[in-house]
N, C-alpha and C positions, 0 to 999 in steps of 0.2 A: 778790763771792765768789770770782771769777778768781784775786783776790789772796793770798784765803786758802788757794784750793787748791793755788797753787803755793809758798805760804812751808811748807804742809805735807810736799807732796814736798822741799823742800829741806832742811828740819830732819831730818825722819826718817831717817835715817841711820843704820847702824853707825858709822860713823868720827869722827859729829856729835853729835849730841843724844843717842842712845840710849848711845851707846858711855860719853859723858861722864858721864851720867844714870843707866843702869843698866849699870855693869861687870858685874854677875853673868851678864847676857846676854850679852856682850859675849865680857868674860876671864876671869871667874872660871869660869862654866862652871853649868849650872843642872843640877839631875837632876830627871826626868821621872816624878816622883811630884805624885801625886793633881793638883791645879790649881794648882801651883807659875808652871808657864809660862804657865798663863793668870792668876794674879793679876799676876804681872811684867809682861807684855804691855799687859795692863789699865790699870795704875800709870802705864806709859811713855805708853800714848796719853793718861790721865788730866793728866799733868804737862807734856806736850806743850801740851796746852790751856790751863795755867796757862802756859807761858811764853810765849803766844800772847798772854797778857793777856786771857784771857775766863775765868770762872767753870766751873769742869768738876765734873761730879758723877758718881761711883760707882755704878753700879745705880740709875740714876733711872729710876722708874717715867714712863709717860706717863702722860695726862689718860686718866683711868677714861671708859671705854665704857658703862655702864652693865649692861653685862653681867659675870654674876658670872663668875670662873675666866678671864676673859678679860685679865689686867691681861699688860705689857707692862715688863720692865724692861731696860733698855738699859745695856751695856758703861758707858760713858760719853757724856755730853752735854756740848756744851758752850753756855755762853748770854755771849749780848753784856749785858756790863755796864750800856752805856746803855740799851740798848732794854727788856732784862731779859727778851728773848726767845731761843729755843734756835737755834742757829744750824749746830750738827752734831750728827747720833748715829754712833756708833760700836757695831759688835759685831765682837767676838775669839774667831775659834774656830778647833780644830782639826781640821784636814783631812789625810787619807792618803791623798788618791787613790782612794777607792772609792768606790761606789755609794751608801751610805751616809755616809760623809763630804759627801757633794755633797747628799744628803738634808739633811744637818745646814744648812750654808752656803744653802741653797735657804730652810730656814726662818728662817734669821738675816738673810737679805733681806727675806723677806715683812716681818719684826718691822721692818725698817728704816722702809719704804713706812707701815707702819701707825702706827708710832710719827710719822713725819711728817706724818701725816692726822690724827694726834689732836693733834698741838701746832698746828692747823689749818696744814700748810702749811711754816709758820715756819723748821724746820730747814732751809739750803739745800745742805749739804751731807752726802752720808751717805757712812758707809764700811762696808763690809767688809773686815774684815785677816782673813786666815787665816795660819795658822801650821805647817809641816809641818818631819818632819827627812829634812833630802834633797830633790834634787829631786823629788817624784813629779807625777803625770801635773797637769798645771794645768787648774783649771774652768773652763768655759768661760764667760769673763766676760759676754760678750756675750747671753748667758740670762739672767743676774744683772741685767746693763742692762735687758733686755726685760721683767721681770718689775718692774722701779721704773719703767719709762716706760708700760705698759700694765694694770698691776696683777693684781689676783689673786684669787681665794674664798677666802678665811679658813676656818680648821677648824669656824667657827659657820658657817659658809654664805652669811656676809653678802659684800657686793663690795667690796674696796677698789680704790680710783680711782688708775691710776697717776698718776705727777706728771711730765712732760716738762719743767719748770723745775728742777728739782733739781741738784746735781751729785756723781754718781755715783764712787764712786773703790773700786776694789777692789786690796790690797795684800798681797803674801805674805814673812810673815816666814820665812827659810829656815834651819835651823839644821843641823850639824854635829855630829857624835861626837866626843867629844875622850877621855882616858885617866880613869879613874874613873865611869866611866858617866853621864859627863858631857854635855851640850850645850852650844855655840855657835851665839849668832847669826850665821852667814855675812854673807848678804844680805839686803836687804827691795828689793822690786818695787814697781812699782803700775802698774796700768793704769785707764784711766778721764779723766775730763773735765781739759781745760786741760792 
C-alpha cells in the first residue's frame, strides 16, 4: 500500500493528472454553484483510480449494517481488480475554516473508519480531501488520524473499532478567484502516511 500512497501523491497534482484531466479546475475556471466543485473533485479522484488501473466507483454504498437509516455512501472507492476487494475510500468535502466545516470533515472521517469496518477491514487506504477557496485556517489532521486509529460512537451509539493498519492521507484542494466569479485550483496538499 506504501506504493500506492506515494504514486498518489505524486499523480495528484495541478500541473499533472488534475491539471491534464480536468482543465475546468485547473484553467477554465469553475463557478461555485450548488455541487459543481464537488462533482468535479469527485470525478478527478474517481478517474485518478481508473488510471491507477483499479476499478473506482461513484457513491458506492458500503456493506449494509443491518440497521435501517444507517447505510453509508462513499465519495468513491476504489477495488483491486484481482482480489476484487476495496482497496481505498475516499470523501470530498468542503471546508471554511469554521467550527462547522470541521463538524462536517469530523463526520466524513467517522463515515471513512466505518465504511472500512463494513468492507471488514479490506480498504487499506483512506482519504479525506477537503476543498476550501483560499487558505483558511487548516484542520487539524492529527484529530482526524486519532479518530481512524482509535475510533468512535456512531450517531446509533454503536462503537466503531479504530484500525491502526490503515493508511490515513488527509489532502486539501486550495483554490483561487479568478475574473468572472470564477475559481482555480491553486494547490493540492496532503498530509498523512508515507
Amino acid at each position: 500500500m506504501d506504493k500506492l500512497v506515494a504514486l498518489i501523491k505524486e499523480k495528484m497534482t495541478v500541473d499533472g493528472f488534475v491539471g491534464n484531466t480536468f482543465p475546468a479546475l485547473t484553467n477554465w475556471g469553475v463557478a461555485d454553484q450548488d455541487v459543481m466543485i464537488h462533482s468535479l473533485g469527485v470525478s478527478c479522484w474517481n478517474c485518478l483510480g481508473y488510471n491507477l488501473d483499479l476499478m473506482a466507483v461513484v457513491e458506492c454504498p458500503s456493506p449494509f449494517s443491518g440497521i435501517a437509516g444507517d447505510d453509508i455512501r462513499s465519495d468513491s472507492v476504489w477495488f483491486d481488480k484481482k482480489t476484487k476487494q476495496p482497496v481505498a475510500v475516499i470523501e470530498f468535502e468542503r471546508y471554511d475554516g469554521s467550527e462547522n466545516g470541521r463538524k462536517k470533515l469530523l463526520e466524513k472521517a467517522e463515515n471513512l473508519l466505518e465504511s472500512n469496518r463494513r468492507w471488514g477491514g479490506a480498504p487499506q487506504i483512506l482519504i479525506l480531501s477537503a476543498w476550501s477557496i483560499g487558505m483558511v485556517k487548516a484542520p487539524d489532521y492529527h484529530f482526524f488520524s486519532g479518530i481512524i486509529r482509535n475510533g468512535f460512537k456512531n450517531r446509533k451509539g454503536s462503537r466503531v473499532k479504530g484500525n491502526t493498519e490503515v493508511k490515513f492521507l488527509f489532502s486539501r484542494f486550495c483554490f483561487q478567484p479568478m475574473t468572472g466569479k470564477k475559481l482555480y485550483l491553486d494547490q493540492i496538499f496532503f498530509e498523512g502516511s508515507v
